[in-house]
MIMARTOR-143818 format. One line per 5 residues: for each residue z, x, y of N, C-alpha, C. Coordinates in Angstrom, 2 decimals, padded with zeros to 5 digits. Each point is the difference from the previous one (the first is absolute). Example, Ala and Ser with C-alpha at 12.3 -4.5 7.8 and 13.67 -1.06 7.14 Angstrom:
007.80/013.19/-005.69/000.00/-000.89/001.19/000.00/000.90/001.20  -000.72/-000.35/001.05/000.06/000.82/001.19/000.73/-000.77/001.09;
//
This chain:
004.38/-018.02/014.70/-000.67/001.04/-000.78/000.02/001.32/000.78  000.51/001.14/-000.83/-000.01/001.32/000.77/-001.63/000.59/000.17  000.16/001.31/000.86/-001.48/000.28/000.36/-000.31/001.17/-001.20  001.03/000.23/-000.84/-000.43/000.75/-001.45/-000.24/-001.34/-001.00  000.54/-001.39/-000.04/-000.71/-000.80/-000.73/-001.55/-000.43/000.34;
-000.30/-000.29/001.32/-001.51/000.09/000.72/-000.96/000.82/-000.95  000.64/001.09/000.78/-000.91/001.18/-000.46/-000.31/000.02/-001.56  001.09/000.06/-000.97/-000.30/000.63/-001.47/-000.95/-001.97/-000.27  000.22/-001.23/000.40/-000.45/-000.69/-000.67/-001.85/000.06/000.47  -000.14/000.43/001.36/-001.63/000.03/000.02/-000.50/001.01/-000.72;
000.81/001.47/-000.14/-000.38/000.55/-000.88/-000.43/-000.21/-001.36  001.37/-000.40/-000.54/-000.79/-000.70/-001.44/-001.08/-001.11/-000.33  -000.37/-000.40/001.20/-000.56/-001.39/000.25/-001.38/000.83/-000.13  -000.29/001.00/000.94/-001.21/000.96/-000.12/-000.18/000.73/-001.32  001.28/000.70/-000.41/-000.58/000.68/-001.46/-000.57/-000.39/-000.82;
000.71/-001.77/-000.13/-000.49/-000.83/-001.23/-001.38/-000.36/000.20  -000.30/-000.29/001.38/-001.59/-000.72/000.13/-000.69/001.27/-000.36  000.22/001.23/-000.22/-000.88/001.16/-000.61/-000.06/000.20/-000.95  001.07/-000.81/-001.70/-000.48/000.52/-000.67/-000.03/-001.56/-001.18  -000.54/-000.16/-000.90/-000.64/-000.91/-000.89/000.84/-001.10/-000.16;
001.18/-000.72/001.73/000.83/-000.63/-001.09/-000.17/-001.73/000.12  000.35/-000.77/-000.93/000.04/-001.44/000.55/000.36/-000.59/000.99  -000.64/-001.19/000.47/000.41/-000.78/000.88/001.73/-000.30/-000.04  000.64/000.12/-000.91/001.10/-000.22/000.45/001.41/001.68/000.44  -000.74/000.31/-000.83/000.51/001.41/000.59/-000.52/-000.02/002.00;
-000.95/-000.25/-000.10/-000.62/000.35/001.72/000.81/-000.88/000.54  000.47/-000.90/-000.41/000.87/-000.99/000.59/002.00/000.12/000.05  -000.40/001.06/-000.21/001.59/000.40/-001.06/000.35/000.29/001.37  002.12/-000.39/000.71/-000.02/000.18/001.10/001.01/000.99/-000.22  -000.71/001.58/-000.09/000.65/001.30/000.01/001.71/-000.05/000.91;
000.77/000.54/-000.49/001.36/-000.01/000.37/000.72/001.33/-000.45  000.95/000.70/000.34/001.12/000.75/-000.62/000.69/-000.87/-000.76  000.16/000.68/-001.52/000.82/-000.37/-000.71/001.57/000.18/-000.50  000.70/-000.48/000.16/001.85/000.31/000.00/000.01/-000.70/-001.20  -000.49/-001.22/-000.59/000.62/000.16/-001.22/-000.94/-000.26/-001.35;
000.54/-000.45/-001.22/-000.57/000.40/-001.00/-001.08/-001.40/-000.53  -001.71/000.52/-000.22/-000.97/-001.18/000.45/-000.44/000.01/-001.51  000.11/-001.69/-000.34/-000.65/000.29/-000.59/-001.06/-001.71/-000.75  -000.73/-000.10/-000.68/-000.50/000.69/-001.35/-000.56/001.23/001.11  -000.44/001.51/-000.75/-000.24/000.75/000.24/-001.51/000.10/000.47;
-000.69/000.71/000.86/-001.49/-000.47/000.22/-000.81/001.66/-000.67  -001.00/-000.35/-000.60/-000.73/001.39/-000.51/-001.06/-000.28/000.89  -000.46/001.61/000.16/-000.84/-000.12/001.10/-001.18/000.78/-000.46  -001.37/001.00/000.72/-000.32/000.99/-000.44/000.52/000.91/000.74  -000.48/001.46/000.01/000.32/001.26/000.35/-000.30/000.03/001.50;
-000.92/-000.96/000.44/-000.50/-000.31/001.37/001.07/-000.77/000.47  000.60/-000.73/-000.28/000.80/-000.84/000.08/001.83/000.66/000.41  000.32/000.85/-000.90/000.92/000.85/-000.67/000.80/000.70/001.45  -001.60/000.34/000.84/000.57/000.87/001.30/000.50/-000.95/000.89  -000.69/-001.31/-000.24/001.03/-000.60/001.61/001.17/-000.60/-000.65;
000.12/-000.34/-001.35/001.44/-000.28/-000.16/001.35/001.43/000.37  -001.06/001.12/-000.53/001.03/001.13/000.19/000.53/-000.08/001.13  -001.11/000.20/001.11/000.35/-000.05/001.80/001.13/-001.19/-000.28  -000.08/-001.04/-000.37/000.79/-001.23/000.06/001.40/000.33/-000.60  000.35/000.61/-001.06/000.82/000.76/-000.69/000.77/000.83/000.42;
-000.54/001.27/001.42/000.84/000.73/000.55/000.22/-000.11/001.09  -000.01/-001.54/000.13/000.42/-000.51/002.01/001.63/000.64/-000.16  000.06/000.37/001.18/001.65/000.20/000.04/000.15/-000.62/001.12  001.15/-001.15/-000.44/000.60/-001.22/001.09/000.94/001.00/000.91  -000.35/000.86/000.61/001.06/000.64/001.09/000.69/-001.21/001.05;
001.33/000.64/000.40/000.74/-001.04/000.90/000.44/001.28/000.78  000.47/-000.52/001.34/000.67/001.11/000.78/-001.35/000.55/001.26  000.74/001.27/000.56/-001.13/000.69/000.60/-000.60/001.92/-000.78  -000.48/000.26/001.46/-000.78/001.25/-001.16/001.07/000.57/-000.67  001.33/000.18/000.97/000.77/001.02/-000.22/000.73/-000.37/-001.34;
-000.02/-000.80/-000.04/001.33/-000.50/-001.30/-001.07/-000.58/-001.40  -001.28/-000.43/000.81/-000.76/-000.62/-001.58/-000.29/001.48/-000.94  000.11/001.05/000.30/-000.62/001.26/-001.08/001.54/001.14/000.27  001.16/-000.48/000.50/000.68/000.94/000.01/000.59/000.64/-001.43  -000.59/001.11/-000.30/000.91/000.95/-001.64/-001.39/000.08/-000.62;
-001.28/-000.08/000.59/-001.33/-000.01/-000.28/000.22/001.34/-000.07  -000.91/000.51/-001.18/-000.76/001.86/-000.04/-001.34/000.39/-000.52  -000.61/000.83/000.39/-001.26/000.14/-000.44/-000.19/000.62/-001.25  001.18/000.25/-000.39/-000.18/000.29/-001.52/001.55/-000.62/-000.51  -000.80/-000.55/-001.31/001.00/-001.06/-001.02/000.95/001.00/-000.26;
001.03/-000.94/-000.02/001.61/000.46/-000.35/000.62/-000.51/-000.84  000.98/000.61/-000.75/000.64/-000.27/-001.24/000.87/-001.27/000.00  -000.47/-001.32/-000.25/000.89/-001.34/-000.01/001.67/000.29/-000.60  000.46/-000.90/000.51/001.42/000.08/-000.55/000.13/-001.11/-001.55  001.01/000.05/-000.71/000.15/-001.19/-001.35/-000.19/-001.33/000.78;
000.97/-000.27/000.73/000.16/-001.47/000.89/-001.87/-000.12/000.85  -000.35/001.25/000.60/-001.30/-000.84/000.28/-000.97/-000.15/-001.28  000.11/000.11/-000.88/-001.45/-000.04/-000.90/000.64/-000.95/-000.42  001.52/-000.44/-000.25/000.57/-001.19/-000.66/-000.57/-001.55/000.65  000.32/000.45/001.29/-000.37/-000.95/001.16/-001.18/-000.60/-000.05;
-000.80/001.17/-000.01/-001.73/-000.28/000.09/-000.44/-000.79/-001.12  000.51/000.51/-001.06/-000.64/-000.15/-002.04/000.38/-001.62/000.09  001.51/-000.43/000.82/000.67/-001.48/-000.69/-001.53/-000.45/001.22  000.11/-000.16/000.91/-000.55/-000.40/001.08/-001.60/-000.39/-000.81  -001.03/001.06/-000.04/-000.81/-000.32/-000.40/-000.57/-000.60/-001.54;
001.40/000.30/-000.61/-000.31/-000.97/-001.37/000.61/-001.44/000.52  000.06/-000.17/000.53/000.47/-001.78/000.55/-001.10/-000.51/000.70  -001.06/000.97/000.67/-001.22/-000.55/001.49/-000.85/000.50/-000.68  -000.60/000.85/-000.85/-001.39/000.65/-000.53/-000.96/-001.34/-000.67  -000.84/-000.49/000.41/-000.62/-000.74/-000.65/-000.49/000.12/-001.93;
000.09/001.28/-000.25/-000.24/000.23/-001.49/001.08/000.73/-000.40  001.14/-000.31/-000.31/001.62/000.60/-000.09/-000.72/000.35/-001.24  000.72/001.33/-000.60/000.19/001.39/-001.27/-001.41/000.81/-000.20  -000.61/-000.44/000.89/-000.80/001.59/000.26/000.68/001.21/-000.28  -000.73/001.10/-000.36/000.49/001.11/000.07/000.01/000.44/001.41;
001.08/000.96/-000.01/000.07/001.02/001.79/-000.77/000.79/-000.05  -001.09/000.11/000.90/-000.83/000.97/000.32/000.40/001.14/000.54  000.89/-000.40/001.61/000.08/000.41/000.65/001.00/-000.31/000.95  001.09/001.12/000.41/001.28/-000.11/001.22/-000.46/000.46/000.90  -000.36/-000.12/001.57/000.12/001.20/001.00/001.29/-000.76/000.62;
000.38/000.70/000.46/001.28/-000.33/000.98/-000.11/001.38/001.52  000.38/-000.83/000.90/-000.31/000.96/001.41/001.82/-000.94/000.47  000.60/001.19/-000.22/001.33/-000.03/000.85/000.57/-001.20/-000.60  000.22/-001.50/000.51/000.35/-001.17/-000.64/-001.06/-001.04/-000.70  -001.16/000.16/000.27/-000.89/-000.65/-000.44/-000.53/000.14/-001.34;
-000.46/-000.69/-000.72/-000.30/000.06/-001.05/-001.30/-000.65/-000.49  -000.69/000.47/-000.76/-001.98/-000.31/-000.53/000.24/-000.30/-000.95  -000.15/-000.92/-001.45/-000.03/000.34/-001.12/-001.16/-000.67/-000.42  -001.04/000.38/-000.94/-001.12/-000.53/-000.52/000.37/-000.16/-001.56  -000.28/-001.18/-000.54/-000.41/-000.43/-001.09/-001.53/-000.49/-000.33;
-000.34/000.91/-001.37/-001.32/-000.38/-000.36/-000.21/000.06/-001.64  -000.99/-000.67/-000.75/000.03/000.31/-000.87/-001.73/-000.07/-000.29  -000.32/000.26/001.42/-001.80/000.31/-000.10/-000.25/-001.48/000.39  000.00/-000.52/-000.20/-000.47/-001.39/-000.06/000.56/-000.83/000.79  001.39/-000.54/000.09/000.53/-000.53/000.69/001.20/001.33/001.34;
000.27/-000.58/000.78/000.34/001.14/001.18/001.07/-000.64/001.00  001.36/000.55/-000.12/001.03/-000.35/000.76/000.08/001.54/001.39  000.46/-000.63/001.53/000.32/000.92/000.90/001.14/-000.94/000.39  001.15/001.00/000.00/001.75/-000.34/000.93/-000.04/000.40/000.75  000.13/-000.09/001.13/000.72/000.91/000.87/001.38/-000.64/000.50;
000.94/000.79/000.22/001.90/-000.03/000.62/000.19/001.12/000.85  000.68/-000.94/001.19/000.74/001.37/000.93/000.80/-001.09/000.80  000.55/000.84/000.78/000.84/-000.77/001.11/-000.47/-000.79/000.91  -001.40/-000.19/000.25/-000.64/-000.88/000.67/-001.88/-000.76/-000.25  000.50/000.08/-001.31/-000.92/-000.37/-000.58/000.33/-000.44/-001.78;
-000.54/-001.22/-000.79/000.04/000.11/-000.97/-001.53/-000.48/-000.39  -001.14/000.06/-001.14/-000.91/-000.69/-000.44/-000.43/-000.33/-001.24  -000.22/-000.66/-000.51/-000.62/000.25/-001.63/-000.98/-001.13/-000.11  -001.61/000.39/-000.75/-000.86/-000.41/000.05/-000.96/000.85/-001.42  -001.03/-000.81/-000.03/-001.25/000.59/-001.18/-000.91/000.00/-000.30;
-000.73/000.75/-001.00/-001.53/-000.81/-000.20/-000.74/000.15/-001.33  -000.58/-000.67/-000.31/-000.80/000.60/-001.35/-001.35/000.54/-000.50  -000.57/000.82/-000.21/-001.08/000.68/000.12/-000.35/-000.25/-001.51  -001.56/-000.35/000.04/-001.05/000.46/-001.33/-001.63/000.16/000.09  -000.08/001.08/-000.42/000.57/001.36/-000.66/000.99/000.34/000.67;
000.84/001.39/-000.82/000.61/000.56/000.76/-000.98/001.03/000.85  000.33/000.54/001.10/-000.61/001.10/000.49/000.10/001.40/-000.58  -000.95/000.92/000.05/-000.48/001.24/-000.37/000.47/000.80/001.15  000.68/000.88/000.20/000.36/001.03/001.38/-000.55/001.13/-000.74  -001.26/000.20/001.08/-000.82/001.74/000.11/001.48/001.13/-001.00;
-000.21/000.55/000.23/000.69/001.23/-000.64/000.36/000.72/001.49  001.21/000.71/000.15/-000.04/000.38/001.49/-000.21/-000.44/001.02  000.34/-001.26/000.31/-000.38/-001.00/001.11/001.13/-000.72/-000.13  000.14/-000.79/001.52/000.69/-001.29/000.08/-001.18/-001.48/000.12  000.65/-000.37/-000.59/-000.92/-001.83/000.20/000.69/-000.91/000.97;
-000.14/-000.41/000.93/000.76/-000.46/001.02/000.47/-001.41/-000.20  001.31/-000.99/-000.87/000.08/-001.40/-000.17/-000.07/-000.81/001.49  000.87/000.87/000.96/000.24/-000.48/001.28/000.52/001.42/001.03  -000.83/-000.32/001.46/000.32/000.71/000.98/-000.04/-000.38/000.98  001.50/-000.87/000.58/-000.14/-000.59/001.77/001.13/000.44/000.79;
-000.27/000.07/001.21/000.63/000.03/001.25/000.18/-001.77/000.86  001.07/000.14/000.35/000.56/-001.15/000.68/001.49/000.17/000.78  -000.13/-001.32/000.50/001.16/000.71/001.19/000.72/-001.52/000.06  001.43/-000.21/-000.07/000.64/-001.08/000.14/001.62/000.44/000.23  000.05/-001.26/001.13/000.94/000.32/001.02/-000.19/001.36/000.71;
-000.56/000.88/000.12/-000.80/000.69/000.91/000.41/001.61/-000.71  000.17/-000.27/-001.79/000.48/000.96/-000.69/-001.66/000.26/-000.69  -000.40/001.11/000.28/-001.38/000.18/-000.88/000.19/000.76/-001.06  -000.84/-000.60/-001.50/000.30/000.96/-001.01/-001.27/000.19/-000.53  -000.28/000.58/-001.13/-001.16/000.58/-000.66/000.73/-000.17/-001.94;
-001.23/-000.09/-000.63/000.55/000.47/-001.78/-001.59/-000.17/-000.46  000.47/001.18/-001.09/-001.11/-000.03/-000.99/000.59/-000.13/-001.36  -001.21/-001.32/-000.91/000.62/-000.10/-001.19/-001.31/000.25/-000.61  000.07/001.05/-001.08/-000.84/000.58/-000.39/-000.20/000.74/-001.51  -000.94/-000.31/-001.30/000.13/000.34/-001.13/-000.08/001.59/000.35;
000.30/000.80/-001.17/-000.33/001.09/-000.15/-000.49/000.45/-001.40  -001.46/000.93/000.35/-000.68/000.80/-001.62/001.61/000.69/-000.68  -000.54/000.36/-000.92/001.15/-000.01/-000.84/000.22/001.71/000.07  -000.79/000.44/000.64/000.68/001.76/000.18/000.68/000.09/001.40  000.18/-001.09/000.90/000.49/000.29/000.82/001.38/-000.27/000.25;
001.00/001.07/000.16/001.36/000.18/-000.11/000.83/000.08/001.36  -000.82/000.26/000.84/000.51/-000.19/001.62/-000.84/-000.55/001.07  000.14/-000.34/001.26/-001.38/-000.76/000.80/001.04/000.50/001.33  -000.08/000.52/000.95/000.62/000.02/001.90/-001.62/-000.53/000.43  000.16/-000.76/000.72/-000.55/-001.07/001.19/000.16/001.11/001.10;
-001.10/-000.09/000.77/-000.14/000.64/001.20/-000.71/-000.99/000.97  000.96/-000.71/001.03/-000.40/-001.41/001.04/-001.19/000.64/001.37  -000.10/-000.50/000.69/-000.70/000.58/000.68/000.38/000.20/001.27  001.06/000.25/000.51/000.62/000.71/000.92/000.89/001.28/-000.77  -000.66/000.25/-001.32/000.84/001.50/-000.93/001.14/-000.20/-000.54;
000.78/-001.42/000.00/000.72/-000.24/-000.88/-000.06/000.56/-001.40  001.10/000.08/-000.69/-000.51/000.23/-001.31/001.58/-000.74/-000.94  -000.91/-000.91/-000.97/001.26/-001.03/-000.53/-000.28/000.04/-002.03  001.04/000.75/-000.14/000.12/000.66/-001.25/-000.04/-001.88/-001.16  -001.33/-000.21/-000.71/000.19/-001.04/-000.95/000.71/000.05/-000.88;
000.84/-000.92/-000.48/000.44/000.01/-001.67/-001.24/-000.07/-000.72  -000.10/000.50/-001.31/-000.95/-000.24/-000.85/000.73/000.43/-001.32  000.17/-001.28/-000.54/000.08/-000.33/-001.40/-000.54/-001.07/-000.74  -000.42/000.47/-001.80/-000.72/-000.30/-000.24/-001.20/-000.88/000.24  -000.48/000.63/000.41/-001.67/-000.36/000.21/-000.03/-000.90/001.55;
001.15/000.09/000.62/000.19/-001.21/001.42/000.48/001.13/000.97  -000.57/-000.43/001.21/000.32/000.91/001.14/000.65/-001.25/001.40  000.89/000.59/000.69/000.20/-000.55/000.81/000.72/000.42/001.27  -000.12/-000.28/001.13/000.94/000.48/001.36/-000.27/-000.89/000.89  000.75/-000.22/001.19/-000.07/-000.46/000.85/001.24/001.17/001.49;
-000.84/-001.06/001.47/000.55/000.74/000.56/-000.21/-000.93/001.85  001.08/000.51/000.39/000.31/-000.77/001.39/-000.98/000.36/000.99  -000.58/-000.86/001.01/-000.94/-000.03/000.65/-001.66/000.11/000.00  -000.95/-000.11/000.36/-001.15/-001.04/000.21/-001.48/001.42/-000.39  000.70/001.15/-000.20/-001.04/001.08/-000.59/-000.48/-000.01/-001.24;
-001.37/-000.15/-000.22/-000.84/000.06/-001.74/-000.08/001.35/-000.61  000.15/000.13/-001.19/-000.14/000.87/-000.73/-001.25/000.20/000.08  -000.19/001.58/-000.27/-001.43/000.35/-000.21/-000.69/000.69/-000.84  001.04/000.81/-000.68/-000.59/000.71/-001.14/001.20/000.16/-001.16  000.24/000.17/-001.10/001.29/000.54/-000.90/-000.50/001.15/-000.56;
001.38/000.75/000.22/-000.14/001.49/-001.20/000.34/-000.48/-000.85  -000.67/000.13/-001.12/000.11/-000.20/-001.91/000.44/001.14/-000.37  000.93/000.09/-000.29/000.79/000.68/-001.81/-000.68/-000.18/-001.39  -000.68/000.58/-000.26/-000.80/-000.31/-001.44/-000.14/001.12/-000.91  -000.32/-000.51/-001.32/000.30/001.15/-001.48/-000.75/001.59/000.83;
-001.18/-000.58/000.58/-000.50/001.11/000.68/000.21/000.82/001.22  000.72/-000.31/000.88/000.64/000.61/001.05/000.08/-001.12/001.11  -000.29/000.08/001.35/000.74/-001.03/001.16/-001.92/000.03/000.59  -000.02/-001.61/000.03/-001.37/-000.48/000.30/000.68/-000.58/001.03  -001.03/-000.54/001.37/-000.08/-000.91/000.63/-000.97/-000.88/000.11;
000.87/-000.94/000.05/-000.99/-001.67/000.06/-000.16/000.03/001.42  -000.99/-000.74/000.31/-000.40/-000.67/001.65/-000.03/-001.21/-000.09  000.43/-000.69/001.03/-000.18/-001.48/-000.12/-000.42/-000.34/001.69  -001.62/000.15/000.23/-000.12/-000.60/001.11/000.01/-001.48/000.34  -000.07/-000.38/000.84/000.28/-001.28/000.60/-001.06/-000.99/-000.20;
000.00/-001.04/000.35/-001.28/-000.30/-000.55/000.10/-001.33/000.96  -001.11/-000.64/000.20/-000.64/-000.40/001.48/000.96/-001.51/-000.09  000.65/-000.70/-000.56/000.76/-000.75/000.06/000.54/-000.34/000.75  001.02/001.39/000.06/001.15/000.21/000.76/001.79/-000.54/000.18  000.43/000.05/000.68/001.31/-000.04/-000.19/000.51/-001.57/000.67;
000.41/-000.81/-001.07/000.71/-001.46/-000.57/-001.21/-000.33/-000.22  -001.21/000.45/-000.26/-001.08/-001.03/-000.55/-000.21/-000.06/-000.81  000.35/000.81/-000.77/000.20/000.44/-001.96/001.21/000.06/-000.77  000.42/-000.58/-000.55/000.74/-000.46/-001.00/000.63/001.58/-000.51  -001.03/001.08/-000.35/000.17/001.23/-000.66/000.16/000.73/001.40;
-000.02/-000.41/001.23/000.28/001.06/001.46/-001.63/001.09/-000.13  000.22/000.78/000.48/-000.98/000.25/000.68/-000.88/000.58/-000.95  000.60/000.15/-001.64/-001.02/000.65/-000.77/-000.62/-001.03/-000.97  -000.24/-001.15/000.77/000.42/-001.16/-000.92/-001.48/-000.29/-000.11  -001.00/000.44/000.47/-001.32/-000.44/000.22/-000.76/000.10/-001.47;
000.40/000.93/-000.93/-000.95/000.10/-001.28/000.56/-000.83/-001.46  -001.27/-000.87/000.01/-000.12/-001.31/-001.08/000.89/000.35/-001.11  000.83/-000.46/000.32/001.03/-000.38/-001.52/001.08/001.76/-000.04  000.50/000.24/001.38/000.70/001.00/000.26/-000.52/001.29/-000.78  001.36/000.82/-000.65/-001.21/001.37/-000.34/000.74/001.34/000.45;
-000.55/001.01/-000.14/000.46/001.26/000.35/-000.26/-000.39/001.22  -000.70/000.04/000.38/-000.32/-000.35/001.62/000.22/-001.38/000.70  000.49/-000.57/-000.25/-000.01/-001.38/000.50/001.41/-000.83/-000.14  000.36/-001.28/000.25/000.96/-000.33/000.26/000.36/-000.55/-001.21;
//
């Protein structure tokens, strides 16, 4: 067992004992998922965030230099062959295959794609050293503030001694752009389409606040940390408020 399988399974092991779920869920022995699971499991919205975290493990192989090489802090225009690549890929591993596409980010060779249709919820990810596909099902659907992000998942982890970071995250429906600002002043430009936000990024620094793009001009969100802390929360360090949230994981 790697020390990113360790880590993400006590994590989820902790999220779940926090929020309303059965004895057999608490018993459930959290894993990265590579292929396609099923009967499908519905969960609640409490529930929803540690499958997400579970959803955007990225199985990196290699070392730092080569696991994120063609990485950028702002998404870049995929080629036909990669979205071809990605689309066959995750309609073969997505646990709820013909979702609608939410959402592409792509950073250099890598590729994000979200399927949702509110209710049920597919995350792919493809690149050269990494592939994943995983899901979850939420009821209700969730409500996102107006001008805010709602946080599905936010962790840091480090395997084979490559550290990465991602946020998977709804978005209110006036918001048309989101840049992440980490806390050494990074700043990592999100995709955001319809109503889903997402980025990720190489090495072991948390985000701390996002500039919002909205009908009304450029807001910033804050997202302080919250007493948890870092691999002890499922949602990373903003992961502390009940059932995630503008503020929370």
């Amino acid at each position: 067992m790697t020390q990113l399988e360790t880590e993400l399974r006590a994590a989820l092991q902790a999220r779940a004992a926090r929020v309303h779920a059965s004895q057999g869920l608490l018993a459930a022995d959290y894993h990265p998922r590579t292929r396609r699971i099923r009967p499908p499991l519905a969960i609640g919205a409490g529930l929803a965030i540690v499958a997400a975290a579970l959803a955007a493990v990225l199985s990196l192989a290699g070392g730092a230099g080569s696991a994120y090489a063609g990485w950028t802090a702002r998404p870049t225009t995929p080629t036909r062959a990669q979205l071809a690549a990605a689309e066959t890929y995750c309609a073969d591993n997505v646990p709820f295959p013909g979702l609608p596409l939410k959402l592409t980010d792509t950073r250099g060779p890598f590729t994000f794609e979200v399927y949702s249709d509110d209710n049920s919820n597919d995350f792919c990810t493809t690149g050269p050293s990494f592939r994943n596909a995983s899901g979850w099902r939420t009821s209700p659907p969730v409500t996102v503030p107006a001008g805010k992000l709602y946080l599905w998942a936010e962790h840091t982890t480090t395997d084979s001694g490559s550290a990465y970071g991602f946020v998977i995250a709804r978005a209110g429906d006036d918001v048309s752009a989101a840049i992440l600002t980490l806390d050494d002043g990074t700043r990592v430009t999100a995709t955001v389409q319809d109503g889903w936000a997402v980025a990720w990024w190489p090495g072991s620094h948390q985000f701390t606040s996002a500039q919002l793009t909205t009908a009304s001009g450029t807001e910033t969100q804050m997202f302080p940390a919250s007493p948890c802390g870092l691999h002890n929360c499922s949602g990373g360090p903003h992961g502390g408020a009940p059932g995630g949230g503008p503020g929370g994981g």
